[in-house]
TITOR-433551 format. One record per residue (C-alpha): residue in three letters; residue number from 1; x, y, z. Coordinates in nm, 2 decimals. Example, Ala and Ser with C-alpha at 12.3 -4.5 7.8 and 13.67 -1.06 7.14 Angstrom:
REM residues 2
ALA  1  1.23  -0.45  0.78
SER  2  1.37  -0.11  0.71
***
This chain:
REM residues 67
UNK  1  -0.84  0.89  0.67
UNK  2  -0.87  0.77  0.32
UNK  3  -0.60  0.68  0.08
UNK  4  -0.62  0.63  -0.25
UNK  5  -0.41  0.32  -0.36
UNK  6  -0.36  0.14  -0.74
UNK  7  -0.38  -0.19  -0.72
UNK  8  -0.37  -0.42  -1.01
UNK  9  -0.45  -0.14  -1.24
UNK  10  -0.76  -0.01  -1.07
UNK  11  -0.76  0.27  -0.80
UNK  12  -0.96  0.21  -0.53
UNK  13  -1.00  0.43  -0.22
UNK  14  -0.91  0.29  0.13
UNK  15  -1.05  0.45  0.43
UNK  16  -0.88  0.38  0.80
UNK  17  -1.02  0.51  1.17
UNK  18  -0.69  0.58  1.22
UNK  19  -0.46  0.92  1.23
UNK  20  -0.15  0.73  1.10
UNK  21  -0.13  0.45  0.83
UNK  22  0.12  0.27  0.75
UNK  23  0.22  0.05  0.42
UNK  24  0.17  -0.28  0.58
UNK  25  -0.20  -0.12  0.75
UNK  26  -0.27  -0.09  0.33
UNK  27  -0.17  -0.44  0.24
UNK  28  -0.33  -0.59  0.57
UNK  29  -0.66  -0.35  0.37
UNK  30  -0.65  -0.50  0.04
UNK  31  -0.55  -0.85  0.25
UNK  32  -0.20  -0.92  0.09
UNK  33  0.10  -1.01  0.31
UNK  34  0.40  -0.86  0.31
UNK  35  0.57  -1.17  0.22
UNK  36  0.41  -1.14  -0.14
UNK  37  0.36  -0.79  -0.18
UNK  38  0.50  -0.44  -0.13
UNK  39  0.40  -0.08  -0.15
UNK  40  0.54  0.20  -0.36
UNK  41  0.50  0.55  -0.21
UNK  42  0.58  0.84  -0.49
UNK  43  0.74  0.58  -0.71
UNK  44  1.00  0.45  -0.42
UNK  45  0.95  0.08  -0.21
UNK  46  0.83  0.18  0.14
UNK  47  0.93  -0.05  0.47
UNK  48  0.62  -0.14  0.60
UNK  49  0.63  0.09  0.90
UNK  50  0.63  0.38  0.67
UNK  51  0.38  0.63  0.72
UNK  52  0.14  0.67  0.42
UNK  53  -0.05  1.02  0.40
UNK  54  -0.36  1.10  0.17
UNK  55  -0.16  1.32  -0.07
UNK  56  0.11  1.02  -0.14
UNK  57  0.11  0.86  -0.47
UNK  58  0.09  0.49  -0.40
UNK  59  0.08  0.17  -0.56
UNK  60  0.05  -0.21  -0.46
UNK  61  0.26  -0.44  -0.63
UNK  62  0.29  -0.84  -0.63
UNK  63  0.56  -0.99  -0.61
UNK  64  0.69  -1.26  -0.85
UNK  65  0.96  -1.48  -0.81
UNK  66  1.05  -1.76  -1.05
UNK  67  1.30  -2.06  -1.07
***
């Protein structure tokens, strides 16, 4: 299955042997933990045992905390 994700501005297609992906399989992809990143699916935050389909608009976002 491939997914097409944006990711720091740039889209870039993902591709998984897998029938069913979730957010976290994208950000374990791209090799961003979920502690410091999360996924967007049509412009809402998905839990990271969402399911992601190829049609989905999604986008990878870092997190950013400051003190």
């Amino acid at each position: 299955m491939e997914i097409k994700v944006k990711y720091r501005g740039k889209e870039q297609i993902l591709t998984f042997d897998k029938e069913k992906v979730t957010a976290l399989d994208i950000l374990k992809a791209l090799g961003l933990s979920p502690e410091y990143a999360f996924v967007a699916k049509n412009g809402e935050l998905a839990s990271e045992d969402e399911e992601i389909k190829p049609e989905d608009n999604i986008k990878v976002v870092n997190a950013i905390s400051g003190g």
